[in-house]
N, C-alpha and C positions, 0 to 999 in steps of 0.2 A: 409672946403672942404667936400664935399658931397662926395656919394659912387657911386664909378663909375667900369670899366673896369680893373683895376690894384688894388684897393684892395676889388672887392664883393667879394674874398673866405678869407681874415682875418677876414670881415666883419662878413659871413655868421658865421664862427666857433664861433667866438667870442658869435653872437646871440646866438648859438645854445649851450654853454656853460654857458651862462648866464642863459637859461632856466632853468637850474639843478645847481644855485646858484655855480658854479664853472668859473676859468678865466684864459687867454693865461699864467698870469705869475704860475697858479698851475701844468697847465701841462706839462708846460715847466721844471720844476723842476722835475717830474716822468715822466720817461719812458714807463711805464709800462700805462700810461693814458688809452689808449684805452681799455683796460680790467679792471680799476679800476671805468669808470665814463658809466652809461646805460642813455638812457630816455624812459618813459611810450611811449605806441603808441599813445597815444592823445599828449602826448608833441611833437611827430613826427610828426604829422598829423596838427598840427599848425604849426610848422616848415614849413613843405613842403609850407603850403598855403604863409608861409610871402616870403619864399627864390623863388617859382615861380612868382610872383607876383615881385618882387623884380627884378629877372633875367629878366622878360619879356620888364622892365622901360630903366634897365642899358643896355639892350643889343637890344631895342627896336624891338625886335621877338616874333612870333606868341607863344600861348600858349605851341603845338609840342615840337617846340626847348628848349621854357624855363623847358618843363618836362624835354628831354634827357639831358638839362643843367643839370636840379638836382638831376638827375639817377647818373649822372656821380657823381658828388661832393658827394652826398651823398655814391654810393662806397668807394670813396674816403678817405672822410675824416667828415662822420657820426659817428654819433654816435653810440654803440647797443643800441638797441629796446630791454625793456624787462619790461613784465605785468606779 
């Protein structure tokens, strides 16, 4: 099963956790994740490029929507940025 509608944001986190050699079941065990795990802004910055690009396929929308897509997500449930 390929990534569709119902799980690109397990999808998305997962990627974006794997970036920084960490995974759903580490942070599922800490609470505190969000403040223990950062990524460089280049590791962001290839992020954004796979997760739009990625949003634009699953959700077949203009560039626009797939940025505000991953404006939101990434408020959401990003990671900090830190250089």
């Amino acid at each position: 099963m390929g990534i569709n509608r119902e799980n690109i944001t397990e999808h998305l986190i997962e990627y974006q956790l794997k970036m920084i050699n960490q995974s759903l079941e580490i942070i599922e065990k800490d609470p505190e994740w969000y403040s223990n795990f950062s990524m460089t802004k280049d590791q962001h910055e290839e992020f954004k490029k796979y997760a739009i690009s990625l949003i634009k396929k699953v959700f077949k929308c203009n560039k626009s929507k797939a940025v505000n897509t991953f404006n939101w997500f990434d408020f959401e449930f990003g990671l900090r940025i830190e250089n």
